[in-house]
Structure formats: C-alpha cells, structure tokens
C-alpha positions, 0 to 999 in steps of 0.5 A: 517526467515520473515524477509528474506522472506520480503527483498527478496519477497516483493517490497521495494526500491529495486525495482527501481533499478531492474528496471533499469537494462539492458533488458537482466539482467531483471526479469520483471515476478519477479518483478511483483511478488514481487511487487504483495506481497507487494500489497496482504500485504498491503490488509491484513494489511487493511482487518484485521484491518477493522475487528479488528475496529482498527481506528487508523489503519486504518487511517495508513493503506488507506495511500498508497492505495490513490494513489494506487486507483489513478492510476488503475482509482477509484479516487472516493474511492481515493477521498473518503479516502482523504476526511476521512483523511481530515475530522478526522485531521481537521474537526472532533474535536480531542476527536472523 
C-alpha cells in the first residue's frame, strides 16, 4: 500500500511530464500537492535523523535541500550546508 501511495502522491519523475501536458488536461492543484509531500517527506527525513544524530544521514539527507534553499532565496543555509559537505569530504580527516 505505501508503496502505491508514494507513486501516486509523492512528486517523482513523473512530474515533468504532467507538466507538459496541454492546460486543459493539467492539474496545476495536484501537482502542487504532490510536489508539496515530497517536500514534507524530505523534512521528515531530516527532522527524524537530526534527532536520531544519524550523521551519515544527515549528510545523505541536506543534499537535495541545497538547491531547495537556492531557489526560495536562503543561499546563506544553501552555502552553509555546501560548506559542511565540503568540510566532512575534504577537509576534516576521514576517521572524524
């Protein structure tokens, strides 16, 4: 059953080509919807593993916020997270 209700109500590839669709055949409430779950789920995702102090996690996790923070206009977070990933990789020695 989740797995039906996450195709069905949770943006995913699909949402482009609904996108693409003539006016007339579009959902535009829909699709806001859909895209919207996927946006709560992605903050659950982050919320719970915060909580759990999950780091490995949480590095999966602040990847596709950055260019979600991008385009609503809080580059500051957008840069601070960048600048975690690019410190734990590449910075930070590997047993820390």
């Amino acid at each position: 059953i989740a797995e039906c209700l996450i195709c069905s109500y949770v943006a995913n590839y699909q949402l482009c080509h609904m996108r693409e669709k003539p006016s007339d055949e579009c959902d535009i409430q829909f699709e806001n919807v859909i895209l919207m779950n996927r946006y709560c789920l992605l903050y659950e995702e982050l919320s719970y593993t915060l909580n759990w102090g999950d780091i490995g996690r949480v590095k999966t996790c602040i990847v596709p916020w950055i260019p979600i923070l991008k385009a609503v206009g809080k580059h500051k977070y957008a840069t601070q997270m960048t600048n975690f990933l690019t410190n734990i990789h590449f910075v930070y020695p590997p047993g820390l």
